[in-house]
C-alpha positions as CSV (number, residue, x, y, z in Angstrom):
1,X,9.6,1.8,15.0
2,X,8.2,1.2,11.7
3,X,10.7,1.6,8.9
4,X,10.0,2.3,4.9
5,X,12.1,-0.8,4.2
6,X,10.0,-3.0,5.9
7,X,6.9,-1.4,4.8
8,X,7.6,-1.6,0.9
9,X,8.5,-5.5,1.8
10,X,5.1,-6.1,3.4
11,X,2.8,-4.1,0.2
12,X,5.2,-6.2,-1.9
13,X,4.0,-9.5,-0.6
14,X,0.3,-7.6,-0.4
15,X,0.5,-7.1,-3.6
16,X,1.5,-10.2,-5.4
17,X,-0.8,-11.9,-3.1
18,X,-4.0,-9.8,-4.4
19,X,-3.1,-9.5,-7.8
20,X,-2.6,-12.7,-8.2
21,X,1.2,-12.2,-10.0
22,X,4.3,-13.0,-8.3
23,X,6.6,-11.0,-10.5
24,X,5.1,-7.8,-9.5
25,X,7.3,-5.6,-7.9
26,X,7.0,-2.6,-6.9
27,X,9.2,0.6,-5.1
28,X,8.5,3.9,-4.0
29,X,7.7,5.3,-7.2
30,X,5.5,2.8,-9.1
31,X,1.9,4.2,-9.4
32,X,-1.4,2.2,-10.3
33,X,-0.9,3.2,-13.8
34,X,2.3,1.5,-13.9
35,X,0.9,-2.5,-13.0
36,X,-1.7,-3.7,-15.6
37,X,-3.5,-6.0,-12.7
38,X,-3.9,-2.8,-10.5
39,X,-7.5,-1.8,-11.7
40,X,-10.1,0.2,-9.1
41,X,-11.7,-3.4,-7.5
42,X,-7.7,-4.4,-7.1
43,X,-7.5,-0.9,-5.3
44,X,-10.0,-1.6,-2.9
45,X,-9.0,-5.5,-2.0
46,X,-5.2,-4.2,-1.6
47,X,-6.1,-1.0,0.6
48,X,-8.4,-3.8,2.8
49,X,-5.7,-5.9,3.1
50,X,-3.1,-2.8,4.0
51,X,-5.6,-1.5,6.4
52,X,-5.7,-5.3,8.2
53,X,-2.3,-6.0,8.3
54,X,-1.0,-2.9,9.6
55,X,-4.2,-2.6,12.3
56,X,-5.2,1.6,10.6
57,X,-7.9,3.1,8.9
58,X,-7.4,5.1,5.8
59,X,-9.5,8.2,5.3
60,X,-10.5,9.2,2.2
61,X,-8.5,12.1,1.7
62,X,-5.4,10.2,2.6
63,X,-6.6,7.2,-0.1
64,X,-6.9,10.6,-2.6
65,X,-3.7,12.1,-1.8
66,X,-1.7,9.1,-2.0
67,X,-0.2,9.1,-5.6
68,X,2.8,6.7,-5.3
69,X,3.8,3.9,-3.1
70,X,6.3,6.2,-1.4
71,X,3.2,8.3,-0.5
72,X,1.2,5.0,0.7
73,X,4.5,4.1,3.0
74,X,4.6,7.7,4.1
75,X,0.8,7.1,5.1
76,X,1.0,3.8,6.6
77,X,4.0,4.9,8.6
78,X,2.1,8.1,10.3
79,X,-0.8,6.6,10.7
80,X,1.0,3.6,12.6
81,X,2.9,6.2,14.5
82,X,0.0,8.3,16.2
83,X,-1.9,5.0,17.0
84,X,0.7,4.1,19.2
């Protein structure tokens, strides 16, 4: 079973790899306002990157309602869960 902890270590690495800065880090409340690098192409390239590693497919209302990371892990993790 997939587990938040393990999630938020996965979009960590996804994210330092795709915006290009190790010393982001990020929990379950940091929001795109809240990393500089993290502008609308970054958006795209990072959900891309989620969406490959974890094998799902985002729709847009779940891209809209996602607000936080905690709301991205919540997604991830459901998603994950009803494809298996």
């Amino acid at each position: 079973m997939l587990e938040e902890n393990h999630v938020l270590e996965v979009l960590n690495r996804i994210f330092k790899e795709k915006l290009c800065d190790q010393t982001v880090e990020i929990n379950l409340n940091t929001t795109a306002d809240d990393i500089l690098e993290w502008n609308s192409l970054k958006h795209l390239v990072i959900i891309l990157a989620i969406e490959n590693h974890f094998q799902i497919k985002f729709n847009p209302i779940q891209l809209s309602n996602m607000q936080n990371i905690e709301e991205m892990v919540n997604t991830i993790i459901g998603l994950v869960k009803s494809k298996n």
